[in-house]
SEMARFI-298496 format. One record per residue (C-alpha): residue number from 1; residue in three letters; x, y, z. Coordinates in steps of 0.05 Angstrom, whole numbers, always signed. Layout:
SEMARFI-298496
+------+------+--------+--------+--------+
| loza | rodo |     xx |     yy |     zz |
+------+------+--------+--------+--------+
|  NUM |  Ala |      X |      Y |      Z |
...
+------+------+--------+--------+--------+
end
This chain:
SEMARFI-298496
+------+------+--------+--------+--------+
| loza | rodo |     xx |     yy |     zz |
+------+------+--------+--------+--------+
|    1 |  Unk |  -2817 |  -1134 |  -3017 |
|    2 |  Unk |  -2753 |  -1159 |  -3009 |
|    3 |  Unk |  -2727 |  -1178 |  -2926 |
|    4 |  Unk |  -2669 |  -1151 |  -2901 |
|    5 |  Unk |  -2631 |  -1140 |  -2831 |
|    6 |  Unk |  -2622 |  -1069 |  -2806 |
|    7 |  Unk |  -2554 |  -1088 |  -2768 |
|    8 |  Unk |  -2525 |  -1110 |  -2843 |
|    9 |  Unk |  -2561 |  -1061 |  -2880 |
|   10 |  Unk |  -2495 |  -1002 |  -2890 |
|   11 |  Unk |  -2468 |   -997 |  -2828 |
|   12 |  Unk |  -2536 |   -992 |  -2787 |
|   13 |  Unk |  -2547 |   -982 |  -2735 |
|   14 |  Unk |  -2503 |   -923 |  -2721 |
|   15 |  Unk |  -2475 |   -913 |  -2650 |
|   16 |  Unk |  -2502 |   -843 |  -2612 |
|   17 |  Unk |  -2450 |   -794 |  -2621 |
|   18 |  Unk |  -2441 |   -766 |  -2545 |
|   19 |  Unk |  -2425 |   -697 |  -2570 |
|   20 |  Unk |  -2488 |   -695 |  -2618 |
|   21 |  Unk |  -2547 |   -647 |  -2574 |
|   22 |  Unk |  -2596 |   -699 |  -2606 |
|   23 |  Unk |  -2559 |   -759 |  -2590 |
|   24 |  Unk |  -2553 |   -739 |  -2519 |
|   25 |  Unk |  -2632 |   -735 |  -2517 |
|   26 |  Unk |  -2634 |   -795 |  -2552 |
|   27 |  Unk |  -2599 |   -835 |  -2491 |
|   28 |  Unk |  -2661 |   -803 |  -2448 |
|   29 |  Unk |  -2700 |   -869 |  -2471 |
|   30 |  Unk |  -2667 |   -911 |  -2423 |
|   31 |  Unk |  -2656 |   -852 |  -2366 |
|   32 |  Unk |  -2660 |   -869 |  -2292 |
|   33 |  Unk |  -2726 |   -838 |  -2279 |
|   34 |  Unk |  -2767 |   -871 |  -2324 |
|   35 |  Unk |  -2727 |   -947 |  -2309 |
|   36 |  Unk |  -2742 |   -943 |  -2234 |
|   37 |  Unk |  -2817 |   -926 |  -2252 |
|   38 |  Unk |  -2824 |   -992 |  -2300 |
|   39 |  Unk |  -2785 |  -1027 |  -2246 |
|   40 |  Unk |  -2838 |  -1009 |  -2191 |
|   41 |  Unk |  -2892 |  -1035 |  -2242 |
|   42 |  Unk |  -2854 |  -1102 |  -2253 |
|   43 |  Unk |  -2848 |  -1109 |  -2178 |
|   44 |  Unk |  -2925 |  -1094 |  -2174 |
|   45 |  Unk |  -2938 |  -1147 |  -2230 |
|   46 |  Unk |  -2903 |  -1198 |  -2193 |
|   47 |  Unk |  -2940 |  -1186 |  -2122 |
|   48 |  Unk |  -2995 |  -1203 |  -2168 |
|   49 |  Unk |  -2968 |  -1257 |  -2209 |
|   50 |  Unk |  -2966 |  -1298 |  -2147 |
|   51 |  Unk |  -3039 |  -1291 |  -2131 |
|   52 |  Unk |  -3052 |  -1318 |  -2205 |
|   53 |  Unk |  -2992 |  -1375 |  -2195 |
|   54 |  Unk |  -3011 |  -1446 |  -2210 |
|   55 |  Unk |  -3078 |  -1423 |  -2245 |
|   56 |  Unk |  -3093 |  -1450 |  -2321 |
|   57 |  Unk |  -3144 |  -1444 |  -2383 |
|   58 |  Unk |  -3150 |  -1495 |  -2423 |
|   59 |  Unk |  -3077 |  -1516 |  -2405 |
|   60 |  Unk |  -3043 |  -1449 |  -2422 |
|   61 |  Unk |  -3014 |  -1417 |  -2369 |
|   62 |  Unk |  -3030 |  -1343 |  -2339 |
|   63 |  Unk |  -2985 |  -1300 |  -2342 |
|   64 |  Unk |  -2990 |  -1217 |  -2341 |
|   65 |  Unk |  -2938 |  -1187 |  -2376 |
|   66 |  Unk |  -2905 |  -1111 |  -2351 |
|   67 |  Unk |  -2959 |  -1069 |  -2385 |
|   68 |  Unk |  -3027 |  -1106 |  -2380 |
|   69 |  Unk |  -3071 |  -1153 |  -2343 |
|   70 |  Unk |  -3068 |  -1232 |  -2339 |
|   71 |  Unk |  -3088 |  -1269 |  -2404 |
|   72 |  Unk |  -3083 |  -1334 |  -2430 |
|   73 |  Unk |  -3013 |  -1334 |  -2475 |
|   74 |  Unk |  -2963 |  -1382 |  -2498 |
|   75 |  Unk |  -2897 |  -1382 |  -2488 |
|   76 |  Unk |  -2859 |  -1326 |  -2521 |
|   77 |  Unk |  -2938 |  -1289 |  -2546 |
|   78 |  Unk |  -2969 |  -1229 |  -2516 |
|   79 |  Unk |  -3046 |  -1200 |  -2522 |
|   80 |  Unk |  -3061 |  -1133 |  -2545 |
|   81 |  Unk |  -3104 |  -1090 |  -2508 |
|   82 |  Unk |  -3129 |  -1022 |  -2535 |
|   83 |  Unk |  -3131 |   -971 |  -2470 |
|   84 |  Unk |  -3188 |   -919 |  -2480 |
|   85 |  Unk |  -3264 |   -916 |  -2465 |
|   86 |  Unk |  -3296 |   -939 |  -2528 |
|   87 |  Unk |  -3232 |   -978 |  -2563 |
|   88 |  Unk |  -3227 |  -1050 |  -2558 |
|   89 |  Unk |  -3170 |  -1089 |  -2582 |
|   90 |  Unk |  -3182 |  -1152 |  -2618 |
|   91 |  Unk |  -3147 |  -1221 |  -2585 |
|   92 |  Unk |  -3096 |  -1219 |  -2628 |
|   93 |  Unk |  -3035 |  -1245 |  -2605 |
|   94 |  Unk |  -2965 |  -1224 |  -2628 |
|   95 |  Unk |  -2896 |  -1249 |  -2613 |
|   96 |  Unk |  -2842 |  -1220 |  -2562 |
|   97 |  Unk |  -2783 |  -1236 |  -2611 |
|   98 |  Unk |  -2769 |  -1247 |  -2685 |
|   99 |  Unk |  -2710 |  -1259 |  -2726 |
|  100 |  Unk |  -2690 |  -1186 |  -2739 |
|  101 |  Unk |  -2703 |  -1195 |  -2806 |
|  102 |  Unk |  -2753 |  -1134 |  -2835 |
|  103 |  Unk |  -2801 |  -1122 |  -2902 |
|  104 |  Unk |  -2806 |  -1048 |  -2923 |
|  105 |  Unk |  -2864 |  -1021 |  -2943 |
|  106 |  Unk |  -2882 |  -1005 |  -3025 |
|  107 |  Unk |  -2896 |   -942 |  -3057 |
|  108 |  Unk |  -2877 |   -873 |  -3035 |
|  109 |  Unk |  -2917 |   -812 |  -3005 |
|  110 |  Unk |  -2928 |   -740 |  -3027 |
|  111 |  Unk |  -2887 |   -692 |  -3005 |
|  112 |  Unk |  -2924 |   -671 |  -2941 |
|  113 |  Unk |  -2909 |   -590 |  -2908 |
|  114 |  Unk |  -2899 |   -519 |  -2928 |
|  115 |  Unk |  -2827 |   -509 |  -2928 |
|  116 |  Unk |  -2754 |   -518 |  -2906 |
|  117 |  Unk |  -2715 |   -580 |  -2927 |
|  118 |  Unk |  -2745 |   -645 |  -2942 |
|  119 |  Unk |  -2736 |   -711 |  -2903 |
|  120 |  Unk |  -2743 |   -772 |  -2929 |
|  121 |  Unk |  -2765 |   -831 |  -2892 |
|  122 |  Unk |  -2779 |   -907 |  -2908 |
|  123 |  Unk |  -2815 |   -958 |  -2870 |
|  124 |  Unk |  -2805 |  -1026 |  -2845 |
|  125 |  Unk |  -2831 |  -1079 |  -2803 |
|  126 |  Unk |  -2801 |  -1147 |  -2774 |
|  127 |  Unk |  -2824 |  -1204 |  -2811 |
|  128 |  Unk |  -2875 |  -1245 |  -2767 |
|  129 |  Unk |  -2901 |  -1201 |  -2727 |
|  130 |  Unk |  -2966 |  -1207 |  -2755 |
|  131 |  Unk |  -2961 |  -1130 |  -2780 |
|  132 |  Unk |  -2972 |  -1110 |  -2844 |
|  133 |  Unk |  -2908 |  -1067 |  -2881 |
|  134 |  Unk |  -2960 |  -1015 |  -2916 |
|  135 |  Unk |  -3014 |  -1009 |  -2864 |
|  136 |  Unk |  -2959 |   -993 |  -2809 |
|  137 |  Unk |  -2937 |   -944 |  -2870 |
|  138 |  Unk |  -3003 |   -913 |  -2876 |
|  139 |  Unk |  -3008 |   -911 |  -2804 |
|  140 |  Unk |  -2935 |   -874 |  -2795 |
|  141 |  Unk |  -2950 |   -824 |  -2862 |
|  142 |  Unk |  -3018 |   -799 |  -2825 |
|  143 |  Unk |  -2987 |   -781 |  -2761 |
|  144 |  Unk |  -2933 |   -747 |  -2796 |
|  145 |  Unk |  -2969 |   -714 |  -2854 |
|  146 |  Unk |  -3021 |   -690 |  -2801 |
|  147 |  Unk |  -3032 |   -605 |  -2797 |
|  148 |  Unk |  -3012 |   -612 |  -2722 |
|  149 |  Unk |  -2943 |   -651 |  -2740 |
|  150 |  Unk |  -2872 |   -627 |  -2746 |
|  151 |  Unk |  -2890 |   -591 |  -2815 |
|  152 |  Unk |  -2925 |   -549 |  -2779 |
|  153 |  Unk |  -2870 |   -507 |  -2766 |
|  154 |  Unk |  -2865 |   -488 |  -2840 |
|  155 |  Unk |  -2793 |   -503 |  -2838 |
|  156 |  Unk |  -2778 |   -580 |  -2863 |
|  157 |  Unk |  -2826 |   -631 |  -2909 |
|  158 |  Unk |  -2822 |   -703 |  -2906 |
|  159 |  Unk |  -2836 |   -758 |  -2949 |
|  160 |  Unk |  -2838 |   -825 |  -2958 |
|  161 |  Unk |  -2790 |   -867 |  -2992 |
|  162 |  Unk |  -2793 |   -946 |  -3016 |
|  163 |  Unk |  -2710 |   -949 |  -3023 |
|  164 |  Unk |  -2652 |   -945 |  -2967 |
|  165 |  Unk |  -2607 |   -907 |  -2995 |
|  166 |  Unk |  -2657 |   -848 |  -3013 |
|  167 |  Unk |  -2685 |   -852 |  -2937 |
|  168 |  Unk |  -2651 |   -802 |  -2890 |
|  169 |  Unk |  -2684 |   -846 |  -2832 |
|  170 |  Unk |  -2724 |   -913 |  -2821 |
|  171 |  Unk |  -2776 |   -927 |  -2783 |
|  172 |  Unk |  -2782 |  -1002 |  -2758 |
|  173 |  Unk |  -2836 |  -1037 |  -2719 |
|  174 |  Unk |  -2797 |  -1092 |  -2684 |
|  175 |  Unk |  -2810 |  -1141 |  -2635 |
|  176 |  Unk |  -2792 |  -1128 |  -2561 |
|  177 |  Unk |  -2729 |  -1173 |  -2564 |
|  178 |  Unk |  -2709 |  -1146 |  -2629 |
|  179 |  Unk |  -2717 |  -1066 |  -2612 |
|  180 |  Unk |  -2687 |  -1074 |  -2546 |
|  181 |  Unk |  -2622 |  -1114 |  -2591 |
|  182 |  Unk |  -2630 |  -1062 |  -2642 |
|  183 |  Unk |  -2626 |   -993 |  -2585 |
|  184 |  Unk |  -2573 |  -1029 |  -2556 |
|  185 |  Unk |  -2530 |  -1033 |  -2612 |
|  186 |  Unk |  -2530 |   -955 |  -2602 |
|  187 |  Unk |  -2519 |   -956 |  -2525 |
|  188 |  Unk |  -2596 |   -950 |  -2514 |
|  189 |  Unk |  -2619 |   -990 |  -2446 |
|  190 |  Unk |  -2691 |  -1002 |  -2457 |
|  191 |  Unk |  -2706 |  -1061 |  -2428 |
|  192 |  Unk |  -2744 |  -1103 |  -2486 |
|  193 |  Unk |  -2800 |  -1044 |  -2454 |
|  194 |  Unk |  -2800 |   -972 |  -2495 |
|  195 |  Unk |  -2776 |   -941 |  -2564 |
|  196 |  Unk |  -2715 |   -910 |  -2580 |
|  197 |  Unk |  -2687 |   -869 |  -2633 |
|  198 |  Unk |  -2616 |   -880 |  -2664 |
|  199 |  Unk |  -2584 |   -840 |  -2716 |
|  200 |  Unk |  -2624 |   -859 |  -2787 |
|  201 |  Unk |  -2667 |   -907 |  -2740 |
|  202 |  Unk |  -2733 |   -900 |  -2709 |
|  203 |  Unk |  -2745 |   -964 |  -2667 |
|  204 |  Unk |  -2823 |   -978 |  -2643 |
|  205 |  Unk |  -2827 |  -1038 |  -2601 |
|  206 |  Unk |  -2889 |  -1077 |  -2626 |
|  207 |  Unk |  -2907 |  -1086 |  -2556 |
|  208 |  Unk |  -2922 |  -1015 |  -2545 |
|  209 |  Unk |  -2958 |  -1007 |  -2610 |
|  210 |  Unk |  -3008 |  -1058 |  -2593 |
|  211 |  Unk |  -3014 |  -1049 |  -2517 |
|  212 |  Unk |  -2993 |   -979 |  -2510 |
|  213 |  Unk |  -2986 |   -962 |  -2432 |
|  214 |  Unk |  -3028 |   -974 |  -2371 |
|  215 |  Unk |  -3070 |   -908 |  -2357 |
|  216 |  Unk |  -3057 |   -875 |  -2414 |
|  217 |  Unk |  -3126 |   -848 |  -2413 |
|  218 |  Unk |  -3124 |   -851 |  -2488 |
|  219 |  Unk |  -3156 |   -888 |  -2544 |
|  220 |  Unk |  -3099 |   -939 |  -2570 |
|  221 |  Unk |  -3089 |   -901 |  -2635 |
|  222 |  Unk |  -3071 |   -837 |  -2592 |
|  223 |  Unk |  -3019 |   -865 |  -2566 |
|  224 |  Unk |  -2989 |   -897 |  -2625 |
|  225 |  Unk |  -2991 |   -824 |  -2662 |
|  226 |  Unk |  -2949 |   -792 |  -2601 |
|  227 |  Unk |  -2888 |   -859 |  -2604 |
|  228 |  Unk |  -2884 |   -840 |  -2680 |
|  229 |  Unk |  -2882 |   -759 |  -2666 |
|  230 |  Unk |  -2839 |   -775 |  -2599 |
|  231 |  Unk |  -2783 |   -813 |  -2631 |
|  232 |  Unk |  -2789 |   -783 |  -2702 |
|  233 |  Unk |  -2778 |   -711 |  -2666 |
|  234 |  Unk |  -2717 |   -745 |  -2635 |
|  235 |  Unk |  -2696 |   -748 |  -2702 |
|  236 |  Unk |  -2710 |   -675 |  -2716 |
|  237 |  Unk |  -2664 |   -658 |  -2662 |
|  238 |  Unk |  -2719 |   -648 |  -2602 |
|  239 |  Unk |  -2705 |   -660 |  -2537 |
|  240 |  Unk |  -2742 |   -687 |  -2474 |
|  241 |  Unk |  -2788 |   -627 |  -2446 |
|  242 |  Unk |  -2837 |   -638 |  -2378 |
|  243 |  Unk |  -2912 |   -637 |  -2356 |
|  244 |  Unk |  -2924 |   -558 |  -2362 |
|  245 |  Unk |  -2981 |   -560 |  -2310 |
|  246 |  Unk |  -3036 |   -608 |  -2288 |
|  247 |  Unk |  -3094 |   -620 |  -2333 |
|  248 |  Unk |  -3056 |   -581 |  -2396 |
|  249 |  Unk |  -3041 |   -629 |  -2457 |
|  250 |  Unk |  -2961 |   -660 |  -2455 |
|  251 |  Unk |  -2915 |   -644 |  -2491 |
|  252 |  Unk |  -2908 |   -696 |  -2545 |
|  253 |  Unk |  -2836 |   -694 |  -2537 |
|  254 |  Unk |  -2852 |   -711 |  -2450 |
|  255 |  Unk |  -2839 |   -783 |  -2439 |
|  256 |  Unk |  -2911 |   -802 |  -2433 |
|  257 |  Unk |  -2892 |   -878 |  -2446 |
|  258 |  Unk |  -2867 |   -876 |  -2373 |
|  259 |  Unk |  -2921 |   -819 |  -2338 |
|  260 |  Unk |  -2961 |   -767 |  -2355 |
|  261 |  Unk |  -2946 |   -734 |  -2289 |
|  262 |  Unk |  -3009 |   -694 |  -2282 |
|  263 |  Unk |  -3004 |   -678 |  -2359 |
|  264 |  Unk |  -3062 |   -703 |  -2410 |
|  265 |  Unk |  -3051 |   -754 |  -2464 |
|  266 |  Unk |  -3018 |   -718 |  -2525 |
|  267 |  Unk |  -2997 |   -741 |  -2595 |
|  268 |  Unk |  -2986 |   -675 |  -2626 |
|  269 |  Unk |  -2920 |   -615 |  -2632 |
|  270 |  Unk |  -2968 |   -571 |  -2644 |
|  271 |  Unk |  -3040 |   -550 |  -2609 |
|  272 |  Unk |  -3093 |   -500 |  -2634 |
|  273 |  Unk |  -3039 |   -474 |  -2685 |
|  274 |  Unk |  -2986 |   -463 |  -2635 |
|  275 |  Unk |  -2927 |   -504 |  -2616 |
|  276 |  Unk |  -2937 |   -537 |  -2542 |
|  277 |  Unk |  -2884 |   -546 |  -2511 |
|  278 |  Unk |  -2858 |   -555 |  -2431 |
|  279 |  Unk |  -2787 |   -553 |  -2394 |
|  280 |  Unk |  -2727 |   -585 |  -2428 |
|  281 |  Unk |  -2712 |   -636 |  -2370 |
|  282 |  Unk |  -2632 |   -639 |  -2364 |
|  283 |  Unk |  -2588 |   -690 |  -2369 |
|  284 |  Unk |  -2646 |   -750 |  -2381 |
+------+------+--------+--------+--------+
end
């Protein structure tokens, strides 16, 4: 597996077209709603952070980061916590920047669905993040080769690709630092916090996959299936939808990274057969 940068790799990453219906969505990542939420939280985390101020272990600092509670950490190297009753994350720590530099994953999938056009996708993931090219592969093909996924529909089939210029998109696990470099490049505000998706470019922030979001109310792999369905349906042309009702499922195209708003943790387009979806939310 050979590294290379996505910013040198043919022109990527594209800019969002303003007059694209999917690119307009796309800028919904870094929409005023969901920004003034994670700024509450960081205002929350630092009423706290002063309680913990001056405290050590061992001579390492504590320090709680956005999305989870105080743990031991060097400078520049997060903890992952799994959120759901019955998952625990090991204490593996993984950095908050990289160089930008990525390894794609080997091999190709079968072609996954029932009909319509097929879409081919490679994967890639920042080198030293800790993360492993072809399990982060294997993890991405499951969620979309899965029954209740955007095949589905019956009308497109996707596939997994090794080489760039056979790939219609890319999906990258980078680094906070890196994806919030990489969305910005397209006019994408995310704060180092969520994923984005740019045109040919699926962007999870590593910090997300390994923390996910506080009350969830999900195992960790739940959540990790809906950021690859979320953003990957950006990339199918969906658009942001809302909570449909307390207690039902969420859409998986809601922005459940920020709230669930009454909803239930969701990964999947489609439930019990049938496409589940809630009201487009304008404008976001």
């Amino acid at each position: 597996m050979t590294p290379f940068s996505p910013l040198a790799e043919g022109g990527e990453p594209e800019s969002a077209d303003p007059t694209d219906p999917a690119d307009r969505a796309d800028r919904r990542a870094g929409d005023t709603r969901g920004l003034v939420r994670m700024r509450r939280r960081r205002r929350r985390a630092a009423l706290l952070g002063l309680v913990a101020l001056g405290a050590t272990v061992a001579g390492v600092a504590l320090v709680r980061s956005d999305d989870g509670p105080s743990v031991p950490a060097s400078a520049g190297v997060s903890r992952a916590h799994a959120f759901g009753a019955g998952e625990e994350a090991p204490p593996t720590a993984y950095p908050t920047s990289g160089s930008g530099r990525f390894v794609a994953a080997d091999g190709r999938s079968p072609v996954r669905g029932y009909g319509g056009p097929l879409r081919r996708y490679r994967v890639a993931v920042e080198e030293g993040t800790g993360q492993d090219a072809d399990l982060f592969a294997d993890t991405v093909d499951e969620a979309l080769a899965d029954r209740r996924s955007w095949i589905a529909s019956g009308e497109l089939r996707v596939q997994r690709v090794p080489e760039a210029a056979a790939a219609d998109f890319t999906v990258y696990l980078a680094t906070p630092a890196t994806s919030e470099r990489m969305c910005a490049e397209g006019g994408l505000m995310t704060e180092g916090y969520t994923s984005c998706r740019l045109p040919g470019q699926v962007i999870i922030n590593l910090a997300r996959w390994m923390d996910s979001v506080p009350d969830y109310g999900a195992p960790l792999a739940v959540y990790r299936t809906y950021v690859v369905n979320h953003e990957v349906g950006h990339e199918f042309g969906e658009e942001h939808q809302a909570c449909p009702g307390p207690g039902v499922p969420a859409p998986v195209m809601q922005q459940q990274t920020y709230a669930l708003d009454g909803c239930v943790a969701n990964a999947w387009p489609y439930v019990d057969g049938v496409r589940h979806e809630g009201p487009l939310v304008p404008g976001v």
